[in-house]
DRENTISE-316467 format. One record per residue (C-alpha): residue number from 1; x, y, z. Coordinates in Angstrom, 3 decimals, decimal comma. Last residue first. Example, Ala and Ser with C-alpha at 12.3 -4.5 7.8 and 13.67 -1.06 7.14 Angstrom:
BEGIN
> 2; 13,670; -1,060; 7,140
> 1; 12,300; -4,500; 7,800
! end
This chain:
BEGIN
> 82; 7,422; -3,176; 14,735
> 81; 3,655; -2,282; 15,743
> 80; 4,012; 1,651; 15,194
> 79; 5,985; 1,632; 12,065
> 78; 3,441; -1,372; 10,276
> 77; 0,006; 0,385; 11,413
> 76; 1,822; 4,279; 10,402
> 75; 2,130; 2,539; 6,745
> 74; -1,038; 1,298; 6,776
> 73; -2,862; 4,317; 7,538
> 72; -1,175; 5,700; 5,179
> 71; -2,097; 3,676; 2,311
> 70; -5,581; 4,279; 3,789
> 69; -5,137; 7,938; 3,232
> 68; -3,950; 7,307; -0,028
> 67; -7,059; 5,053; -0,530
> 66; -9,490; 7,817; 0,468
> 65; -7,738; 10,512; -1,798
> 64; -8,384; 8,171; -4,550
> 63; -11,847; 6,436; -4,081
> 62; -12,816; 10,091; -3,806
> 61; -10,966; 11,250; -6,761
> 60; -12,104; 8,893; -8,912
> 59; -16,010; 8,982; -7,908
> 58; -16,920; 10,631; -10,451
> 57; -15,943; 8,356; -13,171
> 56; -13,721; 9,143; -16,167
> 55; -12,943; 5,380; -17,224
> 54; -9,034; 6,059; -16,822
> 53; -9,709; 7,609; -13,179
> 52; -11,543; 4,277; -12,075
> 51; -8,811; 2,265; -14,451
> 50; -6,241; 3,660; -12,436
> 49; -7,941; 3,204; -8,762
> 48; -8,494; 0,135; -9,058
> 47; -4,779; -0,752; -10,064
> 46; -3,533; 1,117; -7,124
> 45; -6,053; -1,118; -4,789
> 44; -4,682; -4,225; -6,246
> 43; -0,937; -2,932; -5,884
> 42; -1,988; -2,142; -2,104
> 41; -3,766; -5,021; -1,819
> 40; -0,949; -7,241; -2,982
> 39; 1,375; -5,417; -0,359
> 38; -1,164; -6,080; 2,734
> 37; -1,313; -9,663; 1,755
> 36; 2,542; -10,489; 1,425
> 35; 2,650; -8,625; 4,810
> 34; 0,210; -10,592; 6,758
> 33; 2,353; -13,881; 5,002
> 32; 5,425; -12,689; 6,826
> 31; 3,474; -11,952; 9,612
> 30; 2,409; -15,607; 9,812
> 29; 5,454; -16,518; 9,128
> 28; 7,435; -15,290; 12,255
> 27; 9,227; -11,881; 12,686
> 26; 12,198; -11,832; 15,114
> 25; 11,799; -8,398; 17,062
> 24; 13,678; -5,260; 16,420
> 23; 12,518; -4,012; 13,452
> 22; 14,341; -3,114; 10,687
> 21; 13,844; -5,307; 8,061
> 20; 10,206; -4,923; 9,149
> 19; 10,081; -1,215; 8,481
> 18; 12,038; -1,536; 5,375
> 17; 9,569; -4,289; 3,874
> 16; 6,815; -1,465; 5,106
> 15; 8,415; 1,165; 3,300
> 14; 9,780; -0,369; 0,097
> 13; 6,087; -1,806; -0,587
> 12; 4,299; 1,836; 0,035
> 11; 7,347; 3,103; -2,275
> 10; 7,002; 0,646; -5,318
> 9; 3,194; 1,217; -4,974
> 8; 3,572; 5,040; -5,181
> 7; 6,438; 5,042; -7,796
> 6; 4,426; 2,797; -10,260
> 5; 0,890; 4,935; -9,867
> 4; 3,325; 8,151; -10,556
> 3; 4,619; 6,230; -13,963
> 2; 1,641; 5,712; -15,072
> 1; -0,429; 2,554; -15,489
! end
């Protein structure tokens, strides 16, 4: 992987773990679990998406630019609900 795929799952992770550390409410285990989930697919979907630019598909910068956004939309899902 490089170094840039590293940074943006470390950072997706940091964020929503930070968003939940600081929320306000008490957070049961079923979130806790939601959130183990929704950080494995990120690093799953970051691994996808390096060997679908390292096999030189056509699609690689579609399936990237649409998981960013997803990664996003993620990311606004977790600061808006806690």
């Amino acid at each position: 992987m490089m170094f840039g795929d590293v940074i943006n799952v470390l950072f997706t992770s940091v964020v929503i773990l930070w968003i939940v550390k600081t929320s306000k409410g008490k957070i049961d285990h079923r979130t806790k679990e939601l959130i183990a989930i929704v950080i494995g697919l990120i690093i799953i979907g970051n691994l996808a998406g390096f060997l679908i630019v390292q096999s030189g598909s056509r699609w690689a910068l579609t399936y990237t630019l649409s998981f960013v956004f997803v990664q996003w939309v993620i990311l606004w899902s977790f600061a808006r609900n806690f």
